[in-house]
N, C-alpha and C positions, 0 to 999 in steps of 0.2 A: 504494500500500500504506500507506494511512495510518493510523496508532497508533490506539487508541482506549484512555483514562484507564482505570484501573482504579481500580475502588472501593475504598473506605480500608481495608474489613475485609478485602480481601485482599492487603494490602502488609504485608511482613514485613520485622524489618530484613536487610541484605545487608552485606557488607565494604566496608570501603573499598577505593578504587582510587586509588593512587599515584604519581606520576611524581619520579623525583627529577632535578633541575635546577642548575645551572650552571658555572660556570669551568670549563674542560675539565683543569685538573691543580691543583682542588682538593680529587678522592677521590670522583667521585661513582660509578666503577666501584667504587671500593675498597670503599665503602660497600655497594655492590649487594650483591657479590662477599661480604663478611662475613655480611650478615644471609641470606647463599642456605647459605655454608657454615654457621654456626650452627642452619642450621634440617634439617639431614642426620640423620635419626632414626638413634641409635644400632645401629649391625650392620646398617645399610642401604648396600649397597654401591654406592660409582657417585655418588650427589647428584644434585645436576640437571646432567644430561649434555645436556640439550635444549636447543637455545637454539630459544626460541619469540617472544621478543621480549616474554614476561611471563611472572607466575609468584607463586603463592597461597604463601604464609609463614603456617604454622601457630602463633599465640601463647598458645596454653594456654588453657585453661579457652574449650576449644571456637571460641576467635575467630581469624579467619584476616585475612590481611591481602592484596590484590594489590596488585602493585608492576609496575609500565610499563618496559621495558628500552627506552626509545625514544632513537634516538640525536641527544641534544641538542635544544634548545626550538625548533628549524625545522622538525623531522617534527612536533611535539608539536600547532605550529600550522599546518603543511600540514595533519593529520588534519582541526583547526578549521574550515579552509577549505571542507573538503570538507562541514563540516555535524554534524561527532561531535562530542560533548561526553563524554566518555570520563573524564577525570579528576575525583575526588574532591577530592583534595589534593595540594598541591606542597610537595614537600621541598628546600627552597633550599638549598646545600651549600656552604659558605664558605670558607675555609681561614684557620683562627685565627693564622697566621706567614704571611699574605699579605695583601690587601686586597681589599675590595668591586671588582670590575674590570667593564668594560665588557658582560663575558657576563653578569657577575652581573646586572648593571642590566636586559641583555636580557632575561633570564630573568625578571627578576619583575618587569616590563614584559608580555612576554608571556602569563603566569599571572594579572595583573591584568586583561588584557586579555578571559580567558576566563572572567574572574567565577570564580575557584575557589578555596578556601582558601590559605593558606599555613603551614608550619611551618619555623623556620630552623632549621639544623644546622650548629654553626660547629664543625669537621673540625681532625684533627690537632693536639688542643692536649696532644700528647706530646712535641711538637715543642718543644726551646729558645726559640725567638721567639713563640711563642704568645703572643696580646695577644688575647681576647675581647672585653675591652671596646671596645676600638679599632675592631673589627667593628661593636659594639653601635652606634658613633656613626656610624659610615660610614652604616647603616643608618636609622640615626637622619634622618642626613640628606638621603636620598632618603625623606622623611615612612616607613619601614619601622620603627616603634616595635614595641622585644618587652614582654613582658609586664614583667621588672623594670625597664623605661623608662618602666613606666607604658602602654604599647601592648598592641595586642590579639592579637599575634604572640605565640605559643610558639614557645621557642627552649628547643633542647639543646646546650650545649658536649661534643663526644664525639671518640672517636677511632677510627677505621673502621679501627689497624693493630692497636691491642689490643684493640680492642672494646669498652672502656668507655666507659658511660653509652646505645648503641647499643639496649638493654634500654627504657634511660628514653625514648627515640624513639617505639619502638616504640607504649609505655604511650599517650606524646602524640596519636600517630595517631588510636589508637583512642579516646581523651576526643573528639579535636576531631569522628571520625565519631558521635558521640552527641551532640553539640551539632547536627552538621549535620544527625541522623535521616533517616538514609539508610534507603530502603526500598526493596522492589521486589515483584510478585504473582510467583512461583517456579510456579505453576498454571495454567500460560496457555505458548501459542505462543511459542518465544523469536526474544528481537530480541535485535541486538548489533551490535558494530562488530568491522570487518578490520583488526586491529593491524599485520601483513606478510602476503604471501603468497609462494612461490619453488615452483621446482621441482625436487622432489627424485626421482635417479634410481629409484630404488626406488619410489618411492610416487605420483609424478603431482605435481600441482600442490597443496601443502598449503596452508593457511592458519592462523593464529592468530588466535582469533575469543575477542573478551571476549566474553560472553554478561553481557548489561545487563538483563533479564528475562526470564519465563519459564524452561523448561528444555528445554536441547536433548538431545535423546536418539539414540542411533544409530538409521538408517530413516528419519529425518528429512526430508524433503525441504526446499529453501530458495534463495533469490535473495539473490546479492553483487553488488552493482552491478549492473553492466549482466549477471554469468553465473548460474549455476546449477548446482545439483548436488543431493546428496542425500549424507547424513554416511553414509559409508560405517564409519568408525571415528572413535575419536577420542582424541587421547593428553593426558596431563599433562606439565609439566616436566621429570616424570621418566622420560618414557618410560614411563610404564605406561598399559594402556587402562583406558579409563574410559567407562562407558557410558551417564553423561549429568552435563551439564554447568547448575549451577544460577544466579541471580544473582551477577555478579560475580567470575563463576571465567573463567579462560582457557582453555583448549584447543586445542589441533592439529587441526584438523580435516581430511579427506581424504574425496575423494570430489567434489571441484570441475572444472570443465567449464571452465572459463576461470581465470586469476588475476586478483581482483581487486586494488585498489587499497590501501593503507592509508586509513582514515578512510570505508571503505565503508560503508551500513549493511548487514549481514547480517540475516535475513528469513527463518524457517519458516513455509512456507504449506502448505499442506491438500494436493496433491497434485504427482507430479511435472510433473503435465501441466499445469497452474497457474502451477509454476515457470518451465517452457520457455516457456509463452505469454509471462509476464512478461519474461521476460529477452531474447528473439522484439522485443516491443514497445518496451523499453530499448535494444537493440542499434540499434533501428531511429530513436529520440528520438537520441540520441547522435549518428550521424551524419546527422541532423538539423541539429542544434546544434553541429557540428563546422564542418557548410557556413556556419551563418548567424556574424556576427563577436559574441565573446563579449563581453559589453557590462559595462564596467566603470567604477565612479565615475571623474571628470575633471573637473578645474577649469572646464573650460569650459560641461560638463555642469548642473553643482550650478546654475547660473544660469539655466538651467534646467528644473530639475529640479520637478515639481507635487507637493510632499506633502502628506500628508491629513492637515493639522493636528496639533496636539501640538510639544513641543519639536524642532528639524530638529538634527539632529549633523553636526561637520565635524570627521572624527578627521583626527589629520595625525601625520606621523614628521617628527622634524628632524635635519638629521644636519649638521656644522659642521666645520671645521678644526681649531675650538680650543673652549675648554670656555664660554669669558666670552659669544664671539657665540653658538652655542646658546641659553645660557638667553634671552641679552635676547632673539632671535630669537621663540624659544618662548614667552617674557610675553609679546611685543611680539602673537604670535598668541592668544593668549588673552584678553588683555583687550577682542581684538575680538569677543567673546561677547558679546551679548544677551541680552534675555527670549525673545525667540524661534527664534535660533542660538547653539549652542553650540560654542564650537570649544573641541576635548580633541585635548591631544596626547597621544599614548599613548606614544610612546617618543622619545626624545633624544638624542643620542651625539655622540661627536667619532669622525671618520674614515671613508672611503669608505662610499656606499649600497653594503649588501650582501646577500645573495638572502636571507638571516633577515631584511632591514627590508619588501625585498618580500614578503614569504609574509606578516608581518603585518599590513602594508597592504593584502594581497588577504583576509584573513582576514578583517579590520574594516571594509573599504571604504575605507580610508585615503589620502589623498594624501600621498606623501615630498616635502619641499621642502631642497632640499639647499644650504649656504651654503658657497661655494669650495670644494667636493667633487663628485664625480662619481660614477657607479657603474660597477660595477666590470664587464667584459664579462657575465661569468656571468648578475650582478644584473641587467643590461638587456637580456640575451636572456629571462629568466624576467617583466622590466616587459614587456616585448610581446607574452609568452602571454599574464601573466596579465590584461590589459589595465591593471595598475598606472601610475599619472599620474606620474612624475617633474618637477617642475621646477626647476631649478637657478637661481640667482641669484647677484651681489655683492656687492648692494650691498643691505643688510639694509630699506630704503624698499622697493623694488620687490617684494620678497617681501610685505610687509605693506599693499603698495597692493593688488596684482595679488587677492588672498586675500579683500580688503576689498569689494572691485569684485565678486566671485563672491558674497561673502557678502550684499549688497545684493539683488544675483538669489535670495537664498533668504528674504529677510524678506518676510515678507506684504505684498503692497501696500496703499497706502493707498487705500482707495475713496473717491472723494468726488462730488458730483453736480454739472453745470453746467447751470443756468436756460439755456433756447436762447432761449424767447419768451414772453412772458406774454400771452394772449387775451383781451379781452374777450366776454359774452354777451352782446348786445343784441336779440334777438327770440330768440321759439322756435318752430317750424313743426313740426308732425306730418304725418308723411307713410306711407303706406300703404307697406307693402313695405319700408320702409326703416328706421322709426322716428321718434324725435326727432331735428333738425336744428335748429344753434343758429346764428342770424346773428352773427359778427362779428366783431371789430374787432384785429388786430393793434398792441396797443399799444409792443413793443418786442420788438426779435430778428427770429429767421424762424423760424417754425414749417415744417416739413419733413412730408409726408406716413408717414415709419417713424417719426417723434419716440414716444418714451415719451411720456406723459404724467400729469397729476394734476386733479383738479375740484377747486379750492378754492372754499368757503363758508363767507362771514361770518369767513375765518381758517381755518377747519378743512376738512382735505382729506378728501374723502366718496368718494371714487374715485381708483382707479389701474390704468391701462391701457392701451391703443392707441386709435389713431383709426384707423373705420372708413371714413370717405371725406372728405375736403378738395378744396373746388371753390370756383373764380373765376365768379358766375352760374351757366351750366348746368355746365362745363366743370371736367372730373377735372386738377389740378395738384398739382404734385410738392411745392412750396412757394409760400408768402407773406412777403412783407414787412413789416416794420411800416409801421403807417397806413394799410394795403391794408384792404378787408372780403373773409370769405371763408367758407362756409356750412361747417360742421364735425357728423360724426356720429362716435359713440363707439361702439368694439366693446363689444353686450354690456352697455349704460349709458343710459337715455333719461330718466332724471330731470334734467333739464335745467333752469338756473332764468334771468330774465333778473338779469346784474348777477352770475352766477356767473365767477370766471374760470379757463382754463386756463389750465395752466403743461407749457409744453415741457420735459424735459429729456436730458442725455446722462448717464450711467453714466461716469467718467474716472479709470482707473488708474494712479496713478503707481507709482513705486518707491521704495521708504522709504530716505532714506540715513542712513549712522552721522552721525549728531553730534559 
């Protein structure tokens, strides 16, 4: 079911989509939670009683906003994993009487990771110890500059328990979604992704389906991963039906045949009978690919690994005891980048590998190299789904040899040619049925029956190609010697001169190594 581009005059722009991001008790519920209550239209009873897992915030003068209720940056990049690109923008969420902490980092590790905006939100500065600028430098120093730092990061100082400046976020969103010119065709078959799916007694198996283009309408028919169904109804946040669903909005959808996964793509096709074949034919791919073993980046792999030219990447996660080995760690793998391997570490930490380092090393193709750390059960039952590489080390040399030795297997080799033998031409004989045949003289090497070769004359080589037959007198041989004579015909080549010579040679590959 493959996309096909829509044309520019029919892309309109669409809302942003939102995920807000990190510390787990620096307010990013709070935050939710205020801008869901603030947006309860007056004498509407109830709010958003749905938890749908997302949810469209109306901000006046007709622009809406979706915002992601996903729990924490591990679902956010399992989705990734699976292939969605779902978010807009990330709202980093800080807490101005705390510090930059280790989820923080993940988090916008993670969000870097997915190529997606960013806007900081430094929380709680109604609080006594509120220090924003203290944040501003934390951030500072994980290269994360905001705008008054001179960076290209929008930042709101706000408070998610009274609400102020919450207003001025909002405003942000929407500036950065018009820098980003978000668009989508709203007139067309809708696609989208499966935010959650569960099953609810009453209703069957639902799902929450962002619709990313097109529009989804009840009657619908469509394929979610591997199932299928047809939109039987479809609700909003708040529980009310809605009877079609545009760019960028979420919805409850019901009417599904299986539940799928988060991070599925969702899919309206032409009929239901389309749908069923498809999801027939996916059922059938899957446990396919369930039997054969999932094939995932490996140190031992990358070496080799044949890519088809261009820059090669070796993203890595490092994860350390202590904060000093990390970094050197993490230079120490960087600076083994070339022009033609890159090594990016996308994420850094002190303390146990954990099923968040694995979901983004499976997200990115990443190998975790962990220095006097281990991971943790969980995290190494999810490394052997997901075929994620762990290698652990001590001693900070063997991490930075072992890496080197792989990255060696991914630089282009150096091609270079070896002279086998150089031939003299000393007669030339025409021969019926066969061609030109040139008498002569092995002056050094061995010329070999499969040798490549080259006709030089006067200096310049006039020919390149195979030899068609090499013979001692009457007699087919495999090779010659030097100072032997031996009659030579060329595939394909009968300008033959005396005093021309060939030159044998072999094609010889080596391996480029770091200097």
């Amino acid at each position: 079911l493959e996309d096909t581009p829509d044309a520019a005059e029919t892309l309109l722009f669409r809302s942003p989509v939102v995920t807000i991001m990190g510390h787990v008790d620096h307010g990013k519920t709070s935050l939710l939670d205020y801008i869901r209550r603030a947006n309860v239209v007056a004498g509407e009873a109830g709010g958003i009683t749905q938890h749908i897992g997302a949810y469209k915030v109306d901000v006046g003068s007709g622009k809406t906003i979706s915002f992601l209720d996903t729990p924490g940056h591990e679902a956010f990049t399992a989705m990734r994993a699976r292939g969605a690109q779902i978010t807009d923008i990330v709202v980093l969420v800080v807490a101005a009487d705390d510090a930059v902490m280790p989820q923080t980092i993940e988090a916008i590790n993670h969000a870097q990771a997915a190529n997606v905006s960013m806007i900081v939100a430094i929380n709680k500065i109604d609080k006594p110890g509120a220090n924003p600028e203290r944040i501003k430098q934390q951030l500072s120093d994980r290269k994360i500059l905001v705008e008054d730092w001179g960076g290209k990061y929008q930042c709101v100082e706000l408070s998610a328990k009274t609400g102020k400046n919450v207003d001025v976020l909002l405003e942000k969103i929407l500036l950065e979604s018009e820098m980003l010119d978000l668009k989508a065709n709203p007139n067309r078959a809708a696609r989208g992704v499966i935010i959650e799916s569960e099953l609810d007694k009453g209703r069957g198996i639902t799902a929450t389906v962002l619709v990313q283009k097109g529009t989804l309408k009840i009657g619908d028919p469509f394929v979610a991963g591997i199932h299928h169904g047809r939109v039987r109804a479809m609700f909003d946040e708040r529980n009310r039906k809605v009877q079609e669903a545009t760019p960028s909005t979420p919805v409850l959808v019901i009417g599904m045949e299986g539940a799928p996964q988060a991070g599925d793509l969702f899919i309206a096709v032409e009929s239901e009978r389309a749908a069923r074949e498809i999801s027939i034919k996916r059922q059938q791919l899957k446990r396919e690919q369930d039997q054969k073993q999932v094939h995932h980046v490996t140190l031992d792999e990358i070496s080799r690994q044949i890519s088809i030219g261009g820059v090669k990447e070796l993203p890595m996660i490092v994860k350390g005891d202590v904060d000093g080995s990390v970094e050197a760690l993490a230079d120490s793998l960087m600076k083994l980048s070339r022009e033609e391997v890159l090594v990016k570490v996308i994420h850094r930490g002190v303390g146990a590998i954990s099923e968040g380092d694995v979901l983004l090393a499976a997200a990115s193709n990443a190998i975790i190299i962990g220095f006097h750390v281990r991971p943790n059960l969980n995290a190494r039952k999810l490394a052997e789904n997901q075929k994620v590489d762990i290698r652990l080390y001590s001693i900070i040399y063997d991490a930075i040899n072992e890496v080197k030795l792989a990255l060696e297997g991914l630089l282009a080799p150096v091609i270079s040619e070896e002279v086998t033998a150089t031939v003299e031409i000393r007669e030339v004989f025409k021969i019926s049925k066969i061609g030109t045949v040139a008498g002569c003289r092995v002056q050094e090497g061995k010329i070999q029956r499969n040798n490549k070769v080259r006709l030089v004359r006067d200096g310049i080589v006039i020919f390149e190609g195979d030899i068609l037959t090499l013979k001692r007198f009457k007699d087919d041989v495999r090779d010659v010697d030097a100072g032997f004579e031996c009659g030579i015909s060329l595939a394909n080549y009968n300008d033959l001169k005396v005093g021309d010579i060939i030159e044998a040679y072999k094609v010889v590959e080596t391996k480029k190594k770091f200097v």
